[in-house]
C-alpha positions in Angstrom: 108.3 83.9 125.8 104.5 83.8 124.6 102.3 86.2 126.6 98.5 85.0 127.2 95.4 86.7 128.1 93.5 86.2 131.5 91.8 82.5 130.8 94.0 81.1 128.2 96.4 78.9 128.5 99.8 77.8 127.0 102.0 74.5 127.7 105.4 74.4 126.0 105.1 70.7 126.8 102.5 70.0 123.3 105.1 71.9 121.0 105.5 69.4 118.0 109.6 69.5 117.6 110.5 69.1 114.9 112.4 65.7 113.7 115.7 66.0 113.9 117.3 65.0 110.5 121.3 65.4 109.9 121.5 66.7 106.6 125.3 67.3 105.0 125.6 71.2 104.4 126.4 70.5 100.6 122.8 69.8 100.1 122.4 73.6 101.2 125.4 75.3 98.5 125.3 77.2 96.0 126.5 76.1 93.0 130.2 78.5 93.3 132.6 77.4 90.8 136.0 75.9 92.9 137.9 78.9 90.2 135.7 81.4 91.7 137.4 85.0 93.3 135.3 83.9 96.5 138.0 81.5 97.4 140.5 82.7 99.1 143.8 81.6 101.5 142.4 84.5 104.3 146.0 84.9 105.1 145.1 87.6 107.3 142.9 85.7 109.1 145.2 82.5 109.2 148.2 84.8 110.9 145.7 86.5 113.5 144.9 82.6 114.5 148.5 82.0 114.8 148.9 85.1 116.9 146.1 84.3 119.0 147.6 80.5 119.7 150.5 81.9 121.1 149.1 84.4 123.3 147.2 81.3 124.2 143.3 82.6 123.4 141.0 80.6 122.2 139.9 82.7 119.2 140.6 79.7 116.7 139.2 79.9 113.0 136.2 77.3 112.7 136.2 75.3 109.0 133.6 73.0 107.9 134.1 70.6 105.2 130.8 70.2 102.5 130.0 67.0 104.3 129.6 68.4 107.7 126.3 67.9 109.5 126.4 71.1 111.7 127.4 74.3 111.0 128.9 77.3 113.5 126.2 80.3 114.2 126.0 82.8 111.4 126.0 86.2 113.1 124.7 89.3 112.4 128.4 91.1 111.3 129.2 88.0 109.3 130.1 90.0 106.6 132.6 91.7 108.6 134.8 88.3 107.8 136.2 87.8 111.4 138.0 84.9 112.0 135.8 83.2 114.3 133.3 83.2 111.5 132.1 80.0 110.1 134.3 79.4 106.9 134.0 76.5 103.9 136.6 74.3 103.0 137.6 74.1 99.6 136.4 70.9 97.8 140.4 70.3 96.7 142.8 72.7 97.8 143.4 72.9 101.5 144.6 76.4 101.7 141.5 78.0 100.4 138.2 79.2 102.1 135.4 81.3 101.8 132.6 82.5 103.6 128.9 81.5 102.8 126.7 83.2 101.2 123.1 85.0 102.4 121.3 82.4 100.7 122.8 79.3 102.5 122.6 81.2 105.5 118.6 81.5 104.8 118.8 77.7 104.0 121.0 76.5 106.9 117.9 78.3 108.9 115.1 77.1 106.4 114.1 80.7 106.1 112.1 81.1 103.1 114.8 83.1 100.5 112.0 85.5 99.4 112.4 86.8 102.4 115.8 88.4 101.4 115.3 88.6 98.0 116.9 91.8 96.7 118.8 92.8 99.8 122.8 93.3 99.8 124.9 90.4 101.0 125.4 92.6 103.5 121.9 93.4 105.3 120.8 89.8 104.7 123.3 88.4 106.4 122.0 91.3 109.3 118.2 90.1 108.8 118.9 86.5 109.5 121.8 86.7 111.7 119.5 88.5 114.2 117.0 85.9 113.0 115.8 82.4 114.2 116.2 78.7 112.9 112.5 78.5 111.1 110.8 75.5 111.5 111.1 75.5 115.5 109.5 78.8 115.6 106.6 77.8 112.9 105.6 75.0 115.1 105.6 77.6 118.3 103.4 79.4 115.7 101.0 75.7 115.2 100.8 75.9 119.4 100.1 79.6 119.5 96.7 78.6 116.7 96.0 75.5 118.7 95.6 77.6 122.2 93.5 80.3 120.7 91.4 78.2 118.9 91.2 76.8 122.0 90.4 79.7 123.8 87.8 80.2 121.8 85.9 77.4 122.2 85.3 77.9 125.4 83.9 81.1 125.3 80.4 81.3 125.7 78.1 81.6 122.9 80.8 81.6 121.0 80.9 81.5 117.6 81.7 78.6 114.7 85.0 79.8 114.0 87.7 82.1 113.8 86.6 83.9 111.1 83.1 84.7 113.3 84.7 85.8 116.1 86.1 88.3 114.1 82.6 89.3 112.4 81.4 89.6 115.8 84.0 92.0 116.8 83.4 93.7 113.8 79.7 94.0 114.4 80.0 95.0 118.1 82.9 97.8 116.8 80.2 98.6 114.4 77.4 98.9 116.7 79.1 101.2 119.1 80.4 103.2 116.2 77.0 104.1 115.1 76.0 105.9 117.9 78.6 108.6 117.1 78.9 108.8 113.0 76.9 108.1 110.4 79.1 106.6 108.0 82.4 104.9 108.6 84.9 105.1 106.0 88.6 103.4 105.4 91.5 106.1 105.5 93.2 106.6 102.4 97.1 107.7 101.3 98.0 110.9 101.4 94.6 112.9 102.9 95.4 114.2 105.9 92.1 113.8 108.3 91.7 116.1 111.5 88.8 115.5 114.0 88.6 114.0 117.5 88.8 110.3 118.4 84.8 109.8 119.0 85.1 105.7 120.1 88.8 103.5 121.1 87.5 100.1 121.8 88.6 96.2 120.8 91.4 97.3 119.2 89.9 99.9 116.9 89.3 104.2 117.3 86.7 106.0 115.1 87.9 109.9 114.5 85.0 111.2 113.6 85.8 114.3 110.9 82.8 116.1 110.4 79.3 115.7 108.7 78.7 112.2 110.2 81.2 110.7 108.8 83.8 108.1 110.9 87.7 107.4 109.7 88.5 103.8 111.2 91.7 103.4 112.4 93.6 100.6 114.5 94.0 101.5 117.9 98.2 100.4 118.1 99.1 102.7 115.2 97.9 106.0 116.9 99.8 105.3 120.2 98.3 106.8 123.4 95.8 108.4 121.8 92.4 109.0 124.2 89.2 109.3 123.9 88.1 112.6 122.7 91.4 113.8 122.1 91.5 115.9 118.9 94.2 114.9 116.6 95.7 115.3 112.6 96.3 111.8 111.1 97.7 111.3 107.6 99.1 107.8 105.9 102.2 108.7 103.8 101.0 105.3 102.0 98.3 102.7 102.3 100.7 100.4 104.4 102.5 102.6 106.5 101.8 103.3 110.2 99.9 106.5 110.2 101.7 110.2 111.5 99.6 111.5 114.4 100.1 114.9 115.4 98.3 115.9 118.4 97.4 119.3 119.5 98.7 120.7 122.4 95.2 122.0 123.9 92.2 119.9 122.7 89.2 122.2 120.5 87.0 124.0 123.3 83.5 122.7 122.8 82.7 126.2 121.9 84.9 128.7 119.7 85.6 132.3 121.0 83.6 133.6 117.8 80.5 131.2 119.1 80.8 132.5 122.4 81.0 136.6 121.2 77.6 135.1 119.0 75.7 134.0 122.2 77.0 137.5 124.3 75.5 139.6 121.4 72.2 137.3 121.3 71.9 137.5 124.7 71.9 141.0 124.6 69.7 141.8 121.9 66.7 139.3 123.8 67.6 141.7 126.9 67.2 145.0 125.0 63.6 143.2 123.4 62.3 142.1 126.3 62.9 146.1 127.7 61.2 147.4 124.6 58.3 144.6 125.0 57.8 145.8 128.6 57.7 149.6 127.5 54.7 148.6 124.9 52.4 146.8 127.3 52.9 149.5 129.8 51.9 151.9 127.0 48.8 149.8 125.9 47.8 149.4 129.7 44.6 150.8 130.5 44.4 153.7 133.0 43.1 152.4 136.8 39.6 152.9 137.6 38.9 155.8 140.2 37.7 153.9 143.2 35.8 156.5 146.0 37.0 156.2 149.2 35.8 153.8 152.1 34.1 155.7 154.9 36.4 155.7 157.9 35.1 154.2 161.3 34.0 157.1 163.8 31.5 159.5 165.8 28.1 159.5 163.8 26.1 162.4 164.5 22.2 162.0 165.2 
């Protein structure tokens, strides 16, 4: 399944399959002496099939001979030895087998062997036995390129590339960032940075920790983190996803100790402005006697 945003498109119908090409499994062996302890009759094994035949299951032991084309699927408990398991032949003696190893397993897939170098027979033969054949799946990666690139050139204004598109989210992450901080920084291992989550946008959030200053992190690693939400963030190393710890009741906007601040404030204004009062009513000049108006009435002549 490949998932698409609103205006792209994807068509299984342009994957480039790849050629089939029927290649003998001895081109994929190691080099195991026919002496070596790895060979073995699997007597067990051998008796369980004969055991399972007459109980008349199907669970039959499956052997491949070095110039066999195809090969039975490698699961992931392969090293378990089971005898359904694929199993080599011996090059001369018919009553010995043994099981293949990791890295024919990674070649029988074409996965690159790096990518099990240093693992134990054991959890290689899990990572590619929950795995995929390779070069199908690198060509479903070719298609996945093609349709984005494709994407983007139909967006408008869009830019040159690939590698502009990017700038441009950059720039526009940028842009929006500055109207919050200062200064954006990348986190580093091992510093544990506390401070709410001042942008979340294209994929990227800005915590902003204090004194202008932005700590850039992507967006996935934090989880369901919002906007504003104060939170602890520290990277145990410089590649590993980031441990959030979020408190359970955000920071007020203003601390009790700010708020006892403003009471007292307050009421030191109140008691100046009653003093202030009291000294202009002191300074006041007293009223001016004003004689009194003559009242209307009888006049004598």
């Amino acid at each position: 399944m490949v998932a698409v945003t609103e205006g792209m498109s994807f068509d299984w119908s342009m994957l480039q399959r790849p050629v089939k090409n029927p290649i003998p499994i001895s081109e994929y062996l190691e080099a195991i002496p026919p002496d070596d302890p790895a060979w073995s009759d699997m007597q067990g094994l051998k008796d369980k099939m004969k055991r399972d035949m007459e109980k008349g299951s199907n669970f039959a032991m499956r052997l491949f001979d070095a110039d066999a084309t195809k090969v039975g699927t490698l699961t992931k408990g392969y090293m378990k030895v089971r005898s359904t398991d694929p199993k080599l032949k011996h090059p001369t003696d018919p009553d010995l087998l043994r099981q293949f190893t990791e890295i024919e397993h990674a070649r029988f897939k074409q996965v690159p062997e790096k990518l099990i170098e240093g693992l134990s027979a054991t959890i290689a033969h899990e990572v590619l036995g929950q795995g995929i054949v390779y070069d199908p799946f690198e060509q479903v990666g070719t298609l996945i390129a093609e349709s984005l690139l494709s994407f983007v050139d139909r967006l408008p204004e869009r830019p040159s590339n690939v590698g502009e598109l990017i700038e441009a989210i950059n720039v526009e992450v940028g842009d929006t960032a500055g109207m919050v901080v200062s200064e954006i920084r990348k986190p580093l291992a091992g510093v544990t940075y506390e401070g709410r989550i001042s942008m979340n946008d294209l994929g990227m959030a800005i915590q902003d920790i204090g004194n202008g200053v932005g700590i850039l992190h992507k967006a996935l690693t934090l989880g369901d983190i919002q906007l504003g939400e104060a939170v602890k963030i520290r990277y145990p190393t410089a590649k590993s996803v980031p441990q959030v710890i979020r408190f359970e009741h955000n920071a007020p906007a203003i601390t009790p100790e700010a708020v006892v601040a403003i009471e007292e404030h307050k009421e030191q204004v109140h008691q100046a402005e009653l003093e202030m009062e009291q000294f202009s009513l002191a300074l006041a000049p007293e009223p001016a006697q004003v004689p009194p108006r003559p009242q209307p009435g009888l006049r004598m002549r």
